[in-house]
N, C-alpha and C positions, 0 to 999 in steps of 0.2 A: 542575440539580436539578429544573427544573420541566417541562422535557422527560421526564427519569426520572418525576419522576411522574404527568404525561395521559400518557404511554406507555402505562400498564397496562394490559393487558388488549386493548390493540391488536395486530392481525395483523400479522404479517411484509408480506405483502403491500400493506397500507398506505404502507411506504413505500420497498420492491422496486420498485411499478411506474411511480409519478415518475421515478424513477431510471433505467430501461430505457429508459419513453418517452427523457426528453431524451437518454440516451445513446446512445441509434441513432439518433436525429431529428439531433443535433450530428456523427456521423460521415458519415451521408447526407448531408448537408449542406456539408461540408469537403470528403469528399472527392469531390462532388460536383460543388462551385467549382474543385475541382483539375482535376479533368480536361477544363474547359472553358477554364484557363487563369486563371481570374479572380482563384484564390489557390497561387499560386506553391510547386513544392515544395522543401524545405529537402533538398540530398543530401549525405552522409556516408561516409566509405569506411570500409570495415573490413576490412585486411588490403590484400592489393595487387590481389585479382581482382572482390569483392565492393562497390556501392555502396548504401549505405538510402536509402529512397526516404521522407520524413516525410508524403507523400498529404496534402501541405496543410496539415500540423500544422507548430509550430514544432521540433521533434523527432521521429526514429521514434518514440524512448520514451514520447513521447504518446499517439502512435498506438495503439502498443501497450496502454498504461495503461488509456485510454477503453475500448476492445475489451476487458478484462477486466473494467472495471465492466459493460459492458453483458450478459457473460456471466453474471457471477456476479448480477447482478440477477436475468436470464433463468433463474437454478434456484431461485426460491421461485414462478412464475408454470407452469414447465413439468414438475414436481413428479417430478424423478428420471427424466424421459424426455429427457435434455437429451443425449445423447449425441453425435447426429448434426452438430448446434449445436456440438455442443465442436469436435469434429474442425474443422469450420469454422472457428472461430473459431482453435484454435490454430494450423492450416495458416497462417491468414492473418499471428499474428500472430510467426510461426518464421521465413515466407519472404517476409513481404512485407516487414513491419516489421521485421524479425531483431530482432525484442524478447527475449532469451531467459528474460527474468524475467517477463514476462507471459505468454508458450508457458507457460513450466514452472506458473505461478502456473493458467492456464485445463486443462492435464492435471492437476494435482491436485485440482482444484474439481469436475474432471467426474468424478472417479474417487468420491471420497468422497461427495459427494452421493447418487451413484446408490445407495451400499453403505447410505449415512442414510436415504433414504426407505423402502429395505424396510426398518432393522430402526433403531427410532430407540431403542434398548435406549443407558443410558450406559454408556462403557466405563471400566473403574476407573482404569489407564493412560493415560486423559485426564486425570487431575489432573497428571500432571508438568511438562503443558504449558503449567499455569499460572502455572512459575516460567520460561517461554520467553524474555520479554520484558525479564525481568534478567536473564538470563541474557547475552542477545543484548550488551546495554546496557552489560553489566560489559567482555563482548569488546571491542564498538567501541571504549571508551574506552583498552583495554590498549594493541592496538594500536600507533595512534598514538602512544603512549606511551613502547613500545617501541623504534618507530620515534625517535623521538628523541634515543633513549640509544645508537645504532648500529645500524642495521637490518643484520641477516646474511642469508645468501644465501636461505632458505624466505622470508622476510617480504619481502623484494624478488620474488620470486617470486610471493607471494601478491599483491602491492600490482600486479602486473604482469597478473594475474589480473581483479584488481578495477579496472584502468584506472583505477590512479594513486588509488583513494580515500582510501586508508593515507596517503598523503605528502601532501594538503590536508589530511585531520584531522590530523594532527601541525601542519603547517601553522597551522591558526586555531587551535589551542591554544598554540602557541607564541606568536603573536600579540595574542589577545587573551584576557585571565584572566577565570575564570571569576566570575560576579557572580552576586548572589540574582535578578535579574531579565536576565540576558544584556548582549550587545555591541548596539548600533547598530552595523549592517552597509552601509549605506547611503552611505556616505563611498566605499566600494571601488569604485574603476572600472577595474582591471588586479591578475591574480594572475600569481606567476613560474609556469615551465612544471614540469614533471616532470624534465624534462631541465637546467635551469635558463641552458639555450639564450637564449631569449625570455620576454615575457609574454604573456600571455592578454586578451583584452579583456572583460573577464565583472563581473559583481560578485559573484558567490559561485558557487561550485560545493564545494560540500559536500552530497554526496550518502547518505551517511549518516543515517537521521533520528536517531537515537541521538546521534550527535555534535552535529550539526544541535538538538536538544531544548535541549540542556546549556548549549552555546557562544551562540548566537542571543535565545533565550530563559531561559535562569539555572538555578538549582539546584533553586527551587521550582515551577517550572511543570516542569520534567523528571522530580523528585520524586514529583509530583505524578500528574505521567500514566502513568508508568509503573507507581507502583500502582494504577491505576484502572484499567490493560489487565490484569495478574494477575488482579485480581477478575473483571475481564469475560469473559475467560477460563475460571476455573473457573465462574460461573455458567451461562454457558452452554454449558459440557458438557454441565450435567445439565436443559437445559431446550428449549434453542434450537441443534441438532448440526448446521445450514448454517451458519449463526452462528458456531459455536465453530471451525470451519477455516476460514471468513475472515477471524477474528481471529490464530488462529494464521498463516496464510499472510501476512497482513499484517505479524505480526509478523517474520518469514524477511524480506520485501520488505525492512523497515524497512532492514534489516545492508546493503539498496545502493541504495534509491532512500526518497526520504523524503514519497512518497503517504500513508502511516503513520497520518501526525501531523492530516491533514485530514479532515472528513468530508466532503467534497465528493467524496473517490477514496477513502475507508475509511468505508464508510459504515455495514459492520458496528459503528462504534462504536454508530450512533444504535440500532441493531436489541437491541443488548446492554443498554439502559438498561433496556426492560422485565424484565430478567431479576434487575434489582435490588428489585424489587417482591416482595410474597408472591408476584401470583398468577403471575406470569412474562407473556410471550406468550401471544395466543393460539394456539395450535397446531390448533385446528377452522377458521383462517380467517373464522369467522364472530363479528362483535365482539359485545359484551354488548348490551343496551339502552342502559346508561348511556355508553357510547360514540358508539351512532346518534345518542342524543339530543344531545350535544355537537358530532358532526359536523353537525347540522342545523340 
C-alpha cells in the first residue's frame, strides 16, 4: 500500500531500468563464468536427439526466464523500436535455452508493444482480460481435480503436454488440505515419479503458480492476489498498455511456471500499483516536481 502510494506519478522507466541493468549485468555475468568453466553448466535432455544446455544457470528455464525479464524491461527504455532485440532475444531463448514459454512470452511482448507505442488508444475488448487470472486459477484447480476422480485419455494427454504438471497438483492436493494460511513445504525431501517407477529427489515441484498460491500459501493470500491481478489488469488497460500485456502474459505463464507470483520476475506487479492512484503513471516520462523532490 505504501509502494502504491509514492508510486504516483512516477515513470515506468523508473523502475524498467534497475531491472534491465541487473538483468543483462547477471546473464553477462553467468553466462560468462560458464564459458570459462568457473560455473558449470546444468544439461537436460528433451526427447532422444535434443540436449539444454542451462549456460550456468541452475535450469534452462532460468535462463530463459532472466532473458525475458531483461526483454520486456528493454521495451519501456527502447520505446516500440525493440524489434531487432526480440528476434535476438527469442532466437536465443527457442534454440538455445529451448525455453518455449519465454520464446513465446518474448514474440508476443515484441508484437504488441510495437502495435502500443504507435497507437496507445484503449481497446474496449481489453476489459475481458481482466477476468484472465480467475479464470486461469478456476482451471488449475479443476484440473488436478479431475485428475483425481480418474484421469481419461485427453487429460493424460494434456498432463503429458504439460510434463506431468497435472499429476503433482492432484498430487499436493491430495496430500496436503487446504489451510487459511497453506502447508509448510519444507519437510519434503523426495516426490514419487509420474510413472511411479521411482522417487525424485526434489522438495517441491509444483509448477503451477495458481496451484502453488492456494496449496503453499492458503486461501487468503491466493484470495487475495488474485483479485489484486484482475484489478491490475483492468487498470491498466486503460492507462499503462506495456503494462497491461505483461500482466496479461504473466498471467498465461502463471497456468505452467510460477515467476507470476514474485516481483523479482513479474515485476509488471510493481509498474501496475501507480495505476491504482487518480493520476495513474507517468506516461511523458518525465516526473512531477514533487517526485524530484523526494528523489533528492
Amino acid at each position: 500500500a505504501l509502494l502504491c502510494l509514492c508510486a504516483e506519478d512516477v515513470p515506468e522507466s523508473y523502475i524498467s531500468r534497475p531491472i534491465l541493468l541487473s538483468s543483462v549485468l547477471m546473464l553477462l555475468m553467468v553466462v560468462g563464468l560458464n564459458s570459462i568453466g568457473a560455473i558449470p553448466s546444468v544439461l537436460m535432455s528433451r526427447g532422444s536427439n535434443f540436449v539444454r544446455n542451462s549456460m550456468g544457470f541452475a535450469h534452462p528455464n532460468n535462463f530463459g526466464q532472466l532473458l525475458f525479464i531483461a526483454y520486456s524491461a528493454s521495451i519501456f527504455e527502447l520505446k516500440g523500436k525493440s524489434g531487432l532485440v526480440g528476434i535476438l532475444c527469442f532466437v536465443i531463448a527457442f534454440f538455445v535455452a529451448d525455453s518455449k514459454t519465454s520464446a513465446a512470452g518474448i514474440f508476443v511482448m515484441a508484437l504488441y508493444s510495437d502495435i502500443s507505442f504507435r497507437s496507445r488508444r484503449s481497446k474496449p475488448y481489453g476489459s475481458l482480460f481482466s477476468f484472465l487470472p480467475l479464470f486461469l486459477a478456476i482451471v488449475s484447480i479443476a484440473l488436478p481435480i479431475m485428475w483425481s476422480h480418474g484421469a481419461n485419455k485427453w487429460l493424460v494427454q494434456l498432463d503429458n503436454l504439460m510434463t506431468n504438471r497435472i499429476f503433482y497438483s492432484a498430487y499436493y492436493f491430495e496430500n496436503y488440505p487446504l489451510t487459511v494460511f497453506g502447508n509448510d513445504l519444507t519437510a519434503i525431501v523426495s516426490l514419487p515419479s509420474a510413472t511411479g517407477g521411482y522417487l525424485i529427489q526434489t522438495r517441491v515441484m509444483l509448477d503451477n503458480a495458481y496451484c502453488r498460491l492456494l496449496i503453499q500459501y492458503g486461501l487468503i493470500p491466493f484470495t487475495a492476489f488474485v483479485a489484486f491481478y484482475c484489478v491490475a489488469i483492468n487498470k491498466a488497460r486503460i492507462s499503462a498498455h506495456v503494462t497491461f500485456i505483461g500482466l496479461v502474459l504473466y498471467s498465461l505463464i502463471g497456468f505452467v511456471e510460477c515467476g507470476m507470483l514474485y516481483p523479482a520476475c513479474n515485476f509488471f506487479m510493481l509498474m501496475a500499483l501507480p495505476t491504482f492512484s487518480d493520476k495513474g503513471p507517468c506516461q511523458s516520462g518525465v516526473p512531477s516536481k514533487d517526485v524530484l523532490e523526494m528523489a533528492k
